[in-house]
C-alpha positions in Angstrom: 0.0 0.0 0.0 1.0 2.9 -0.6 1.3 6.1 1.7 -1.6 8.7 -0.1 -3.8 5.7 -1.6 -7.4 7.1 -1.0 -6.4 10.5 -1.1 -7.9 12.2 -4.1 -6.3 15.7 -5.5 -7.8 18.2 -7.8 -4.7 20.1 -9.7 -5.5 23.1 -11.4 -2.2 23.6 -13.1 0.4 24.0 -16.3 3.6 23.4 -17.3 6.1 22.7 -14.8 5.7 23.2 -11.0 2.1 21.9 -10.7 2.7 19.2 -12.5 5.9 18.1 -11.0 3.9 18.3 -7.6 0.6 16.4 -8.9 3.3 13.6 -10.3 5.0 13.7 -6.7 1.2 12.8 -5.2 0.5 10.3 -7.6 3.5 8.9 -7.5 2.5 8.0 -4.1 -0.5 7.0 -4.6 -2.9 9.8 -4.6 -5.9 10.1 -7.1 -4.7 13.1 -9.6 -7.7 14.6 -11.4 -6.2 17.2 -13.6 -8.2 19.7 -14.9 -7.7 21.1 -18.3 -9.5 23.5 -20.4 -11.8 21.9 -23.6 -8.7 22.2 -25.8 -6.0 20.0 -23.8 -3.1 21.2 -21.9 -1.0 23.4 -24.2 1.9 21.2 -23.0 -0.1 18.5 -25.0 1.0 20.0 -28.3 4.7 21.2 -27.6 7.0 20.1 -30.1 10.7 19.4 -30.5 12.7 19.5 -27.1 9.1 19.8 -25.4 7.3 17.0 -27.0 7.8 14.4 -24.5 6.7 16.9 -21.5 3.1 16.3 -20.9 2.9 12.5 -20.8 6.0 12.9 -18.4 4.7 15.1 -15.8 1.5 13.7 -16.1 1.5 10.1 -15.8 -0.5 8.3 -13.4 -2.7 11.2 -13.5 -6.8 11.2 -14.6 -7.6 13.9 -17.1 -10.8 16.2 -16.9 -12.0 19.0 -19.6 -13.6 21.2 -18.2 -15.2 24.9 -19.5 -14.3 26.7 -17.0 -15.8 30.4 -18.5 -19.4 28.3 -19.4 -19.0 27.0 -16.1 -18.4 30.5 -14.3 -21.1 32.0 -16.6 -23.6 29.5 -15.4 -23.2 30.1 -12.2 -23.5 34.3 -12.8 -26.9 33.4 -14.0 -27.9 30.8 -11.1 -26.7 33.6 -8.7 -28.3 36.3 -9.8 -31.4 34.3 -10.3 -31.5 34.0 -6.6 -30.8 37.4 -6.4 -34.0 39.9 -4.9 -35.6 42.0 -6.9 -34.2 45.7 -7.3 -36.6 48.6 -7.4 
């Protein structure tokens, strides 16, 4: 067993330190749900000396596309739906 199995981590992050830290967790046996935008990671499309770095940094990792500015808009509309009445 290891020492973070059943611990479950959201990461919100790019390119190098977030990852490196999410990789760390899972490593170790933390659940890594990274969240990415509806496109991919950018990292997912570097080429040349960069091509290898998502699948590194990111392995043993789950992946979740997410809209983030439908999502925010969304809930602008739910809150000002519960929002009184001005007069």
């Amino acid at each position: 067993m290891l020492p973070l199995e059943g611990v479950r981590v959201v990461e919100f992050a790019h390119m190098v330190m977030g990852p490196s830290c999410g990789l760390v967790l899972a490593d170790l046996g933390a659940e890594v749900i990274k969240v990415e935008p509806l496109a991919g990671d950018n990292t997912r499309r570097l080429e040349a000396a960069g091509a290898g770095f998502f699948p590194v940094f990111n392995r043993n990792k789950k992946s979740l596309a997410v809209d983030l500015a439908a999502a925010r808009r969304e809930g602008n509309r739910a809150e000002a739906a519960r929002r009184p009445p001005t007069s």
